[in-house]
Backbone as CSV, one residue per row, in Angstrom:
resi,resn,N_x,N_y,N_z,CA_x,CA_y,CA_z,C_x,C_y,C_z
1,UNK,0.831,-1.178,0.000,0.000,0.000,0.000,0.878,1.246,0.000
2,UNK,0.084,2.816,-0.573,0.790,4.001,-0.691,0.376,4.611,-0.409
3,UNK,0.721,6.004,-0.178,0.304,7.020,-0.085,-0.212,7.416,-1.269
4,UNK,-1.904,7.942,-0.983,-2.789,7.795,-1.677,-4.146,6.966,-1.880
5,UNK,-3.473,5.623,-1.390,-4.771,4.498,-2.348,-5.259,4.721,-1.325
6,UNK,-6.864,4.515,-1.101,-8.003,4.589,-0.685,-8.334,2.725,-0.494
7,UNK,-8.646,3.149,1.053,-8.406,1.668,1.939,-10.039,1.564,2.626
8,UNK,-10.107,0.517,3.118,-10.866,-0.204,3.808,-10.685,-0.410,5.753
9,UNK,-11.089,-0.229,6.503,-10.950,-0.205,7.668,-11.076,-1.623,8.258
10,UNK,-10.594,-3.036,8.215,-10.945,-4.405,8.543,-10.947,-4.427,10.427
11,UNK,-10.623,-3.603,11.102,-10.852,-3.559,12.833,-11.466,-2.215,12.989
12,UNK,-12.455,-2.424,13.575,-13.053,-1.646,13.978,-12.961,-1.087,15.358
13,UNK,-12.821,0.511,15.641,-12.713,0.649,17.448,-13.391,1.686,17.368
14,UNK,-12.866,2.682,18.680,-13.622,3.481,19.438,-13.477,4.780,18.775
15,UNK,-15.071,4.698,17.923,-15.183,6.247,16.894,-15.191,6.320,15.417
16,UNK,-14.543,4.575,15.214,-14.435,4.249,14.104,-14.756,2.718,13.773
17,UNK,-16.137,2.943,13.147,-16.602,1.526,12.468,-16.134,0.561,11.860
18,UNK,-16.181,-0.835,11.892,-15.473,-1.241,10.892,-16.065,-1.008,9.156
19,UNK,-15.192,-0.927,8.667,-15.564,-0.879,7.126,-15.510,0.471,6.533
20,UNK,-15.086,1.415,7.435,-14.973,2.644,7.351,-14.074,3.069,6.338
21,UNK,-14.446,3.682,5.296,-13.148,4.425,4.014,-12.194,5.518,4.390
22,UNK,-10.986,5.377,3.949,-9.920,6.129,4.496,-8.998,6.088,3.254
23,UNK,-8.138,7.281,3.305,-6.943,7.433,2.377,-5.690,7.689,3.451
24,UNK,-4.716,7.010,2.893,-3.487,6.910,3.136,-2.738,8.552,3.089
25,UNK,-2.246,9.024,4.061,-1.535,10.575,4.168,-0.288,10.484,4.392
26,UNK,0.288,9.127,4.928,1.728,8.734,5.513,1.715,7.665,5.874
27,UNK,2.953,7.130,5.376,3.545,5.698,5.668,4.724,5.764,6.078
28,UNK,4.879,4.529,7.353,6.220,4.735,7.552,6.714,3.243,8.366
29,UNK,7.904,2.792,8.466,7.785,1.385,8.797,8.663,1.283,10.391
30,UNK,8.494,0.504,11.335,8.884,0.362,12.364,10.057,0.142,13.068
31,UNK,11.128,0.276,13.671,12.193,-0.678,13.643,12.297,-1.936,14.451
32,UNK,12.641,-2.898,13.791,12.807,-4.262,14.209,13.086,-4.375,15.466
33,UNK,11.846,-5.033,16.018,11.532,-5.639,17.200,12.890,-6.866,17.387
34,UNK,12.155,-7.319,18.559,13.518,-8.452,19.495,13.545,-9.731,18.477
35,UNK,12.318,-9.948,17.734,12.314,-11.389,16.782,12.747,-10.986,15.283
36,UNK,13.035,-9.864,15.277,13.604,-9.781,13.781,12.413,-8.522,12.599
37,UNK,11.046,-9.143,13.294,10.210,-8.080,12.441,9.984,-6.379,12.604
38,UNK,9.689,-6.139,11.454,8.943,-4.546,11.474,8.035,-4.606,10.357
39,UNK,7.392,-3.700,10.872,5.738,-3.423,10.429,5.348,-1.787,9.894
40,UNK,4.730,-1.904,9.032,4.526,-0.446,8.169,3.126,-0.232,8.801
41,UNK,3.731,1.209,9.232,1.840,1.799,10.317,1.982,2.958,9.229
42,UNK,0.398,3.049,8.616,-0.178,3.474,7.968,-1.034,4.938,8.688
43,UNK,-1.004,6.202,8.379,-1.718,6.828,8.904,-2.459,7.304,7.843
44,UNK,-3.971,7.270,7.835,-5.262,7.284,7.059,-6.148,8.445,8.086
45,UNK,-6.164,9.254,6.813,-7.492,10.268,6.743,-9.000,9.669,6.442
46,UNK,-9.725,9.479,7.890,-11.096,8.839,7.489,-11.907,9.426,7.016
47,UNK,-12.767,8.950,5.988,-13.905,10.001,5.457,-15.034,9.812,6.254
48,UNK,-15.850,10.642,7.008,-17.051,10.586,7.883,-16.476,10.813,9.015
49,UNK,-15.099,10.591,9.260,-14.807,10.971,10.851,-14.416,12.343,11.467
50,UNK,-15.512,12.941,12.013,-14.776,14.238,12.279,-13.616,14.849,13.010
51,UNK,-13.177,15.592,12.877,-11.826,15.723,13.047,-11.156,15.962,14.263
52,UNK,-12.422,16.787,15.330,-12.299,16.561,16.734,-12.552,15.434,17.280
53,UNK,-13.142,13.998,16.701,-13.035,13.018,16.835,-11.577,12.514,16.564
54,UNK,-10.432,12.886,16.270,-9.311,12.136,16.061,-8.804,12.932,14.675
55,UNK,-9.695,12.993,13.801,-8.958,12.922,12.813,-8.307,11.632,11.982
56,UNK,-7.036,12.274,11.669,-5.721,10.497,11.032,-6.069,9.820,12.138
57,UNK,-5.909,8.565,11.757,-5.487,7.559,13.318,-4.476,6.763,12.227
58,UNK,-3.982,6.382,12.837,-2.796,4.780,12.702,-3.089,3.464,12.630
59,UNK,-2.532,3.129,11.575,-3.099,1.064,11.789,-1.896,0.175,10.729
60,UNK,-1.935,-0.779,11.694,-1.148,-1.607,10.461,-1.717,-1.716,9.324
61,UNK,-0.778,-2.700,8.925,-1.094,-2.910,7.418,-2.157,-3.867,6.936
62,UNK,-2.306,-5.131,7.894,-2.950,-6.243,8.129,-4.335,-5.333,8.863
63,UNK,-4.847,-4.460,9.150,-5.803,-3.782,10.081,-6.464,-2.959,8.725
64,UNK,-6.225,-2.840,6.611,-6.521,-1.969,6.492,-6.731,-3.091,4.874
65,UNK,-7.589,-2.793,4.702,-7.501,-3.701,2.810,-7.689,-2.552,1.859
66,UNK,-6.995,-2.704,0.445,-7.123,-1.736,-0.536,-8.359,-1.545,-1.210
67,UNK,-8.726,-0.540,-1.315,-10.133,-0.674,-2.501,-9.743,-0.319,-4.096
68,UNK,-10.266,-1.423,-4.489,-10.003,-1.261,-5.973,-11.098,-0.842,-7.203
């Protein structure tokens, strides 16, 4: 995923539904944890969420599917 594509919300929490549409504003990837991995956290502009509600929030990558 990039900055840009227009995603899918697959976890749903507090303020934000699941299934909720969002675009990608920044990507950036983690540094490697104690087992070797890192993970790209995605920060997405939700559409419907108002902005004193949060605004961007953050999610992995596995937390977000592309819409095509």
């Amino acid at each position: 995923m990039n900055i840009g594509d227009l995603v899918k919300i697959t976890r749903g929490s507090i303020g934000v539904p699941k299934g909720t549409l969002g675009l990608i504003v920044n990507t950036r990837i983690t540094l490697t944890n104690a087992v070797g991995a890192s993970y790209f956290i995605h920060e997405v502009s939700l559409c419907g969420i108002k902005k004193r509600q949060g605004g961007n929030r953050q999610y992995l990558e596995r937390d977000l599917e592309p819409v095509r």
